[in-house]
ZAMARGU-4260 file (C-alpha; in steps of 0.2 Angstrom, whole numbers, plus 5000, padded with zeros to 4 digits):
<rodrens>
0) 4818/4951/4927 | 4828/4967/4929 | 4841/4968/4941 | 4838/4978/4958 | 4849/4992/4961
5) 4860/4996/4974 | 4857/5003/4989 | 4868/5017/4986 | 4877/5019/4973 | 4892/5034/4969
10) 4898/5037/4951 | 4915/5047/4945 | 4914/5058/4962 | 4926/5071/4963 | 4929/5085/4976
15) 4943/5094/4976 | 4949/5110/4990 | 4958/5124/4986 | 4965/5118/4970 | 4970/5102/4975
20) 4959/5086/4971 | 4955/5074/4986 | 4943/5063/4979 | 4948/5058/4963 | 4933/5049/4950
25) 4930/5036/4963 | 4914/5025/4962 | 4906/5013/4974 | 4891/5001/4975 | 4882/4995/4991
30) 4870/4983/4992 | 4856/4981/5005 | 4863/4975/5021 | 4881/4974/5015 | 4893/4981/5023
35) 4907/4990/5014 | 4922/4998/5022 | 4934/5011/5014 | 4949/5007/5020 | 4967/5017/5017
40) 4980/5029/5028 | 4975/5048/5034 | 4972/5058/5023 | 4968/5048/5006 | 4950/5056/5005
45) 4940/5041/5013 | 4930/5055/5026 | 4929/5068/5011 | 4918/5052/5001 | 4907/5052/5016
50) 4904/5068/5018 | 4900/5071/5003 | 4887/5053/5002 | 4880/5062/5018 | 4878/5080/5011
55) 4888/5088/5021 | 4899/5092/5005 | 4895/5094/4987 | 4905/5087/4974 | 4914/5092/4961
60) 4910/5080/4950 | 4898/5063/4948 | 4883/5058/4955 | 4874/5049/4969 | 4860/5038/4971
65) 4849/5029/4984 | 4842/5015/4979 | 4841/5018/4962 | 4835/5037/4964 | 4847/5052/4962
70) 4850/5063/4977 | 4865/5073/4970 | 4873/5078/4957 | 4881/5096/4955 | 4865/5105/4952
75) 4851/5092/4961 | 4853/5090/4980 | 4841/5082/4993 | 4846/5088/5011 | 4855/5078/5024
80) 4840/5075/5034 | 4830/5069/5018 | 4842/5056/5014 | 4838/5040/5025 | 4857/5042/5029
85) 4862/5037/5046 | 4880/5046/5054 | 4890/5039/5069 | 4906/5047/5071 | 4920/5044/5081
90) 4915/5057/5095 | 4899/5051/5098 | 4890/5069/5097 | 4879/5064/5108 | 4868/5080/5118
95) 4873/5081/5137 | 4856/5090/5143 | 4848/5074/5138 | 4846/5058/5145 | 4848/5043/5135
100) 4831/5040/5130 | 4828/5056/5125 | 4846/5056/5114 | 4839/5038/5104 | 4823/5048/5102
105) 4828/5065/5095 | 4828/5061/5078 | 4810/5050/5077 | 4791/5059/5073 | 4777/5049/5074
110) 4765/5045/5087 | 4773/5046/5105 | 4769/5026/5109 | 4779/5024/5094 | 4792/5033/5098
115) 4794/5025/5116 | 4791/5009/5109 | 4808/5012/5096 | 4820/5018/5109 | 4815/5003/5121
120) 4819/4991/5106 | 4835/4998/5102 | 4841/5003/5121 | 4837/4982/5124 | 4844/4977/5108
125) 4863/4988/5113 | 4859/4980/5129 | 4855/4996/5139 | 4838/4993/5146 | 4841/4999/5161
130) 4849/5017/5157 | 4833/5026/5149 | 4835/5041/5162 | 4852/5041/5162 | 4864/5054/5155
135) 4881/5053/5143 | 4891/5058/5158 | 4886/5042/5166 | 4892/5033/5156 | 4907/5024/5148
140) 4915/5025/5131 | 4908/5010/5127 | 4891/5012/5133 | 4890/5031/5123 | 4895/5023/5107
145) 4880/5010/5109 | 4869/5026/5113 | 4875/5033/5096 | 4871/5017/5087 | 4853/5017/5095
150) 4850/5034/5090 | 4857/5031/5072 | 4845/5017/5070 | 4831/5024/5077 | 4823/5033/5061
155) 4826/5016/5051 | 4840/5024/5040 | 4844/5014/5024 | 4861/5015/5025 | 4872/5021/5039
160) 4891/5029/5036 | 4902/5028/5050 | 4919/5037/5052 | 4929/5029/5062 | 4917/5026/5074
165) 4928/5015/5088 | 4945/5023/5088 | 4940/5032/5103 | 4938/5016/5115 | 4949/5006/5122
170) 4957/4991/5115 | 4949/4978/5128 | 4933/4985/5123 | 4933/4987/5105 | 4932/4969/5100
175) 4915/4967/5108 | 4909/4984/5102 | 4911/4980/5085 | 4906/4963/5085 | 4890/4968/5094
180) 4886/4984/5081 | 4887/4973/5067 | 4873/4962/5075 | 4862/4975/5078 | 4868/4983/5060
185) 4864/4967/5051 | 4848/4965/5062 | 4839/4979/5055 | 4845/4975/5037 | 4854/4992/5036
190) 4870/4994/5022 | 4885/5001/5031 | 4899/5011/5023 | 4913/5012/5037 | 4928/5023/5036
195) 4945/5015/5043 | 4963/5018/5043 | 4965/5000/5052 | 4965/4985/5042 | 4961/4973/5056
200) 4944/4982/5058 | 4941/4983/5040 | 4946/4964/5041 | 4934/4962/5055 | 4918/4970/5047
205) 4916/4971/5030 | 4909/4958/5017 | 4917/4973/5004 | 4931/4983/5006 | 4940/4997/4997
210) 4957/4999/4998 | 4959/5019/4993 | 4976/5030/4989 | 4979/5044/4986 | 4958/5049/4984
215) 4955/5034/4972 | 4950/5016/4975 | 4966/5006/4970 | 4958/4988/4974 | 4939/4985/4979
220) 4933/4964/4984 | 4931/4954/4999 | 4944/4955/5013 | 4950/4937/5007 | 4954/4942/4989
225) 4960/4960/4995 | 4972/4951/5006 | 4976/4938/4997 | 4979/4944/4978 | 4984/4962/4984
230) 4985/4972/4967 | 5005/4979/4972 | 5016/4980/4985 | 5008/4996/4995 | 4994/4985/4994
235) 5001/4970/5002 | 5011/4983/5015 | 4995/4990/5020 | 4990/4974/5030 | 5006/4968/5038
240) 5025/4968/5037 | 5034/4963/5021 | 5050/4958/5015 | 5053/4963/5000 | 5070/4955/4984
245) 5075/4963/4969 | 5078/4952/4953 | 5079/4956/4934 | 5069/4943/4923 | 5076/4929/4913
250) 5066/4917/4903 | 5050/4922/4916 | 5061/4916/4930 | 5068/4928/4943 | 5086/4920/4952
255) 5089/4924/4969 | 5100/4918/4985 | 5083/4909/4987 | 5082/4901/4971 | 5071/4903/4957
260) 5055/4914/4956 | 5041/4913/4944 | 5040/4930/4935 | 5027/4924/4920 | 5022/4941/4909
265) 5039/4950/4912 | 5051/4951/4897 | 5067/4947/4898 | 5078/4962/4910 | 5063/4969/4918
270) 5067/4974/4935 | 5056/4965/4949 | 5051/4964/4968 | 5047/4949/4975 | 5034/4953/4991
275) 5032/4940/5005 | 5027/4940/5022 | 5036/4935/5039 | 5022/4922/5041 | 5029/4915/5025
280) 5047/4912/5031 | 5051/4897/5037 | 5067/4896/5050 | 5079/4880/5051 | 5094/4880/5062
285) 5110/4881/5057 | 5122/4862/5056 | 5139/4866/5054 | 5136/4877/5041 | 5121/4869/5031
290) 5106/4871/5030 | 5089/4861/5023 | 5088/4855/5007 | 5079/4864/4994 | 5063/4860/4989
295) 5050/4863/4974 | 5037/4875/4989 | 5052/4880/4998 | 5066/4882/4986 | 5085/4886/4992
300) 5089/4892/5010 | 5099/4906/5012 | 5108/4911/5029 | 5106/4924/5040 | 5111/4930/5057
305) 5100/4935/5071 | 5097/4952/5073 | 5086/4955/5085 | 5070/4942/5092 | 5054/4950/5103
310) 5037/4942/5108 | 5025/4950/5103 | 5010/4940/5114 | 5004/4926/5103 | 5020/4925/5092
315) 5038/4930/5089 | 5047/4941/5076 | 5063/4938/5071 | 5075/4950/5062 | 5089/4941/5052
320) 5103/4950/5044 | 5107/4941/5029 | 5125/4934/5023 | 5121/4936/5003 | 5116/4957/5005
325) 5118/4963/5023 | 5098/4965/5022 | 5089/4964/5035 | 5072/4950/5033 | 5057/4947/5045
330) 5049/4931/5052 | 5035/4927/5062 | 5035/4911/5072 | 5024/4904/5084 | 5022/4907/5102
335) 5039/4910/5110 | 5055/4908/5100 | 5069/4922/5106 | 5087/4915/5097 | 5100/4925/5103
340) 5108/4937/5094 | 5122/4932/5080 | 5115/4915/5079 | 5114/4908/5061 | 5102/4900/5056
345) 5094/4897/5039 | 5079/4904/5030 | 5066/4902/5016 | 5051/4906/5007 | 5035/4900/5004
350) 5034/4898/4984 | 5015/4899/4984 | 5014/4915/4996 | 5026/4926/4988 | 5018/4943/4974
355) 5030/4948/4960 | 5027/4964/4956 | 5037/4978/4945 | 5049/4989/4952 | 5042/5006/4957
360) 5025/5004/4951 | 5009/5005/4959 | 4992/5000/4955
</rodrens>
């Protein structure tokens, strides 16, 4: 049996503007229901890629496909509304003359029981039964976005892009939002291709995500792996805070005022950086000038000084300024820890949470 194929599907797209080239030979698959987030700073060419899936924009270069069938290439092109491509954007775009029904219904044909009987689904199903006959001004941020979503649904589209579609409500709210579009979103088996710059959303929503730079994909897999085994060190900077040491290879080990590191595939003088993050440093306090002893997860501890020590709500970060280089590291702790400045105290690193990559290289 013959494997199905993807929802959508873009191959070796390219689209460049004035010269200069914004999406670079990137390639993506989705599969039906999945929902795959393409995730990386402003301007790396994550709204250029949809736009051009949507048809707003033509490439350059590749090809795009719909369940198996060619909608464009850079002579062939379906139209936007022929697509089955749903759009919710960040500003909602909903029409103001129009109440709320009439806004879920705008895009559906068909009979007019139909019809009626769509929007009451969907208006139940965002949980806004009661506002049929209401109008956007009426309501909050949080309530247009669940309009947008109804109306996005409404025609059954089989895949749904969305641009940053939540950076316009406010942080108490955009939890619940999310959470509650993704039900309905995996409800009606509809594959999503979401457009980020915030990893925690990304984190949040996807089964897939696309890490991009620079208009390419630089690491595409689940938000575990991506976390997890992040292919260089703007990779793993992307998603939190890092400290980051310099060694030079010897016999695949890398010495530090930490101890040894593991450097296997390097050859003898290559230059590394050893990644970490503050959740990976432990903090002991200081006794008479010794510290823990060194163990095989641990390794050596090195000293710093406090620098600096806020709470940040459900943990703390710690600045240390350390004896060995005058650099500054990071650590996270637990709930409320606030040392004062100057304090000494000693410091090490998680053997099994640390990335060695080489020195100014990037995947």
């Amino acid at each position: 049996m013959s494997e199905a194929p993807p929802r959508l599907e873009a191959r070796n797209l390219t689209k460049r503007f004035a010269g200069k080239t914004v999406v670079d030979d990137l390639s993506l698959r989705i599969a039906p229901g999945q929902v795959t987030c393409l995730l990386g700073p402003s301007g790396c060419g994550k709204s250029t890629t949809l736009r051009m899936i949507a048809g707003v924009d033509m490439q350059d270069a590749g090809t795009i496909s719909v369940d198996g069938a060619l909608i464009c290439d850079t002579v062939y092109r379906v139209p936007p509304e022929r697509r089955s491509i749903g759009l919710m954007f960040q500003d909602f775009a909903l029409f103001p003359h129009l109440s709320v029904g009439a806004n879920v219904a705008f895009g559906l044909s068909g009979a007019k029981s139909e019809r009626t009987e769509r929007v009451r689904h969907l208006l139940d199903r965002v949980g806004l039964a009661g506002y049929h006959d209401s109008y956007p001004h009426e309501l909050s941020g949080g309530e247009q976005q669940r309009v947008a979503l109804a109306r996005a649904l409404a025609p059954r589209p089989r895949i749904m892009l969305m641009d940053e579609p939540f950076s316009g409500l406010d942080n108490r709210l955009r939890d619940g939002i999310r959470d509650e579009t993704l039900a309905v979103l995996k409800e009606e088996d509809t594959s999503v291709l979401l457009v980020t710059h915030e990893p925690e959303e990304a984190m949040r929503m996807a089964d897939d995500i696309a890490l991009m730079r620079g208009g390419r994909i630089v690491q595409q897999g689940a938000p575990y792996n991506i976390y997890n085994a992040p292919v260089d060190k703007e990779a793993v900077a992307f998603f939190s805070d890092i400290n980051v040491l310099e060694g030079v290879v010897r016999n695949a080990l890398t010495t530090t005022p930490f101890g040894e590191f593991l450097a296997p595939g390097y050859a003898d003088g290559a230059r590394v950086e050893i990644v970490f993050r503050p959740q990976h440093v432990s903090i002991d306090f200081d006794r008479n000038g010794r510290g823990p002893n060194p163990t095989r997860l641990a390794g050596t501890p090195a000293r710093g000084h406090v620098e600096r020590a806020r709470f940040m709500g459900s943990e703390s970060l710690v600045e240390f300024r350390m004896e060995h280089d005058g650099e500054v590291l990071r650590a996270t702790v637990p709930n409320v820890f606030l040392p004062a400045k100057g304090t000494p105290m000693w410091l090490t690193v998680r053997r099994d949470r640390c990335f060695v990559f080489p020195v100014g290289e990037a995947g």
